[in-house]
C-alpha positions in Angstrom: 8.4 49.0 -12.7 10.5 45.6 -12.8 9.9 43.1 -15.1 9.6 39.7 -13.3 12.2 37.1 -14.7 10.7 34.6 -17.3 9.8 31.2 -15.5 11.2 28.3 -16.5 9.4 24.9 -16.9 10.1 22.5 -13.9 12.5 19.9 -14.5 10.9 16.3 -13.2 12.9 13.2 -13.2 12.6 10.9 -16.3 10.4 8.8 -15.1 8.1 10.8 -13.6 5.2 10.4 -15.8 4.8 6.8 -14.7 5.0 7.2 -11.5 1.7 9.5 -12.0 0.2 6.9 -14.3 0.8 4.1 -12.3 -2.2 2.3 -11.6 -3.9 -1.2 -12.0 -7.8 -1.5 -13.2 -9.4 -3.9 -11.0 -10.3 -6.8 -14.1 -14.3 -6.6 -15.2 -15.3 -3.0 -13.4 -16.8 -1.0 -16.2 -15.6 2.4 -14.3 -12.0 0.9 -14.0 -11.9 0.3 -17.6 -13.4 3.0 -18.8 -11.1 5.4 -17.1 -8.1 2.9 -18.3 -9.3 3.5 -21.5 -9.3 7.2 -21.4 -5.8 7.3 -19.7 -4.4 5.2 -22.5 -6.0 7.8 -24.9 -5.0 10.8 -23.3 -1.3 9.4 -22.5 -1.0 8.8 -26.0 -2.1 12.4 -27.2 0.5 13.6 -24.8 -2.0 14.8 -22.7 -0.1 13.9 -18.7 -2.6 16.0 -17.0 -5.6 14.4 -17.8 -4.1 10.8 -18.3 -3.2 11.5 -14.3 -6.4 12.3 -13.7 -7.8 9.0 -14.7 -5.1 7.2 -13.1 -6.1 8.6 -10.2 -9.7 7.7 -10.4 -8.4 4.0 -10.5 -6.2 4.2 -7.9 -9.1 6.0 -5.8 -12.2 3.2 -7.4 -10.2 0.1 -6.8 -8.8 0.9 -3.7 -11.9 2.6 -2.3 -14.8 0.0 -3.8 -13.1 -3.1 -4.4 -11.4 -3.1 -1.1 -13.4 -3.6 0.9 -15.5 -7.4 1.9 -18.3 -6.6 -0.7 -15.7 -5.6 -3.5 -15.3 -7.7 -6.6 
């Protein structure tokens, strides 16, 4: 039996992690700002997957509820 060859970590471009983080809270939405929050706190703990995970729920709340004619 072969022994697979050890896998090395992907190399991303530099500025990679804010491109993933990129996002902008819609101002006074208590689900925008609470996941702003938690990104902050995970981005800081050096935690990129779950700080992208919250950037995403922005992008996806402020896009999704606040785009439309009954959005704040």
């Amino acid at each position: 039996m072969t022994q697979a060859a050890p896998h090395l970590p992907a190399q991303l471009p530099s500025n990679f992690d804010a491109w993933l983080l990129d996002c902008a809270p819609v101002r006074n939405c208590d689900v925008c700002t609470a996941n702003w929050h938690q990104l902050t706190a995970c981005k800081q703990s050096g935690d990129i997957t779950r700080a992208t995970r919250h950037a995403t729920e922005i992008r996806d709340h402020a896009s999704g509820v606040h785009a439309g004619p009954q959005g704040k």
